[in-house]
N, C-alpha and C positions, 0 to 999 in steps of 0.2 A: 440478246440479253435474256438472260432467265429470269423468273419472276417465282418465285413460291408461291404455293395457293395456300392464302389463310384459312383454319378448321371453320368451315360455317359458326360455330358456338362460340368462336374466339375472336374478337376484336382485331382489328389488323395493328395497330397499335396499346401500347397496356395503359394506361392511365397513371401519371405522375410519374412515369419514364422522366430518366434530367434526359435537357435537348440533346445531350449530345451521345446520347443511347439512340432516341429519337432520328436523331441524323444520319447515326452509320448506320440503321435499321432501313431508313425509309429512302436513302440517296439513291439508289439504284434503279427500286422500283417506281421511284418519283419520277426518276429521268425519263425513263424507258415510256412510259405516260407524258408526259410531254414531249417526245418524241413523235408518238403515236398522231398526237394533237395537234403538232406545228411541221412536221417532213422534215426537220431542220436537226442535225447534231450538235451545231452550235446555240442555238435557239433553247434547245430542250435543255441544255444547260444552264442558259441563263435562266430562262422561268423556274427551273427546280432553285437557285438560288434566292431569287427572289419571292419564293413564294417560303422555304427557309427563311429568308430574313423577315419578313413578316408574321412568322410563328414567333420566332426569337424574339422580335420586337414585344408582342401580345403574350411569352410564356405561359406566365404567372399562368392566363385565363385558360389558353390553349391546354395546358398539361391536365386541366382538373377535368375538362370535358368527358364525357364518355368515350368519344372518340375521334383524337384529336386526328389521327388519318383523312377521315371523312373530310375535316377542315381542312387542312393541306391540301387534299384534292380540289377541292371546289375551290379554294385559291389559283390552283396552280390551272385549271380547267377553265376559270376568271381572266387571268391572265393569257392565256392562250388565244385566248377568243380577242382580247383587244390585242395580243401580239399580230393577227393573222388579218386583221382589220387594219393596224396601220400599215403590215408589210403589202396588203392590196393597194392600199392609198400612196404610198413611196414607190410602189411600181410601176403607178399611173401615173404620176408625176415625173419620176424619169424616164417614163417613156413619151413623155411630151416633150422632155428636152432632148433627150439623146434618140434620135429613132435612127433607128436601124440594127445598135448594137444588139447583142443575145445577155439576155438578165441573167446570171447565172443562178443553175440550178445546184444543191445537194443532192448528190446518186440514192435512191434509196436499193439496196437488193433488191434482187428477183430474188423469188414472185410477191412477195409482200407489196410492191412497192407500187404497183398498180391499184392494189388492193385498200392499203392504207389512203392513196391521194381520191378513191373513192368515197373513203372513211371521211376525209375532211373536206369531202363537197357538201355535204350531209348536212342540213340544218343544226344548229348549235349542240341543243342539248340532246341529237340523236349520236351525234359525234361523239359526245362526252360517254352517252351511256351504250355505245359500242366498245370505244375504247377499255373504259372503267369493268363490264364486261367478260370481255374476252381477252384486254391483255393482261389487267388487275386481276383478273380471276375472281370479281366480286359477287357475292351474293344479289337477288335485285335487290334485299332491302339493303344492302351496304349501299350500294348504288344508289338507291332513295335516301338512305342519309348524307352521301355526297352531294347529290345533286340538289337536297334540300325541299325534296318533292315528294308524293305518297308512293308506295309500291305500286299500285296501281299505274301511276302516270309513267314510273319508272319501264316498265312494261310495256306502256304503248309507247315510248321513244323506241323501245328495243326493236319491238313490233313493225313500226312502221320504218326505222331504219334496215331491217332484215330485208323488208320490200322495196325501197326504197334500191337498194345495196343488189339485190338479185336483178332487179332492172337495169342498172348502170352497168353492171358486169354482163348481167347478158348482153345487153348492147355492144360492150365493146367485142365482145367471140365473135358478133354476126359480120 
């Protein structure tokens, strides 16, 4: 999936966009981020949805923002995070009942796909602000506005996920 990199000086979304400018603008690169977030093809469609209907819901408020992307995001990065929490708790649970079966997985590609399920061992918001990053193509401060955090802090997520990330990978080569 391709993603367009926003001009640093331009807003990833324009302000008082109608939703539905909004929607066929942001569907794609929304998905491809919760995809990032959750390993899941099906998954990352649902979050993009619902994190959609929750803009929809809120409009009016949404549209006048500065930057109503940044909100989408950190909905959809919200949501991911309790999606990936109850899918750990419904795997522990069925694997109390059913043991032995194999839980099935979604294939991600090679090579990514190593790389991404490193991505999402990652503490919360190093996860978000790898993702937001490098697949979003964000600026740090867009990333600070997602994440609802300073530049600075945005920065030591990056930081400490880079290391964080060079460790787990080096580990698996050896």
């Amino acid at each position: 999936m391709s993603v367009e990199p926003a001009a640093a000086d331009e807003p990833i979304l324009r302000q008082g966009d109608s939703f539905e400018e909004f929607y066929r603008r942001e569907r794609r690169p929304l998905i491809g981020l919760a995809y990032v977030l959750s390993g899941s093809s099906r998954a990352a469609e649902d979050l993009a949805q619902e994190a959609f209907l929750a803009a929809l819901r809120r409009w009016d408020e949404v549209s006048k923002l500065d930057d109503p992307g940044a909100w989408i995001r950190r909905v959809l990065s919200n949501r991911a995070v309790s999606h990936f929490r109850r899918s750990v708790a419904e795997a522990k649970a069925l694997a109390r009942l059913v043991v032995g079966r194999p839980n099935p997985q979604v294939e991600i590609p090679e090579p990514s796909r190593h790389v991404w399920k490193a991505v999402r061992s990652l503490p919360r918001r190093q996860a978000q602000a790898v993702a937001l990053y490098y697949l979003e193509d964000l600026t740090i401060e867009q990333v600070a506005a997602v994440l609802g955090c300073s530049k600075s802090a945005a920065n030591t997520h990056l930081r400490r996920a880079r290391a964080r990330l060079a460790r787990l990978l080096g580990e698996e080569r050896s």
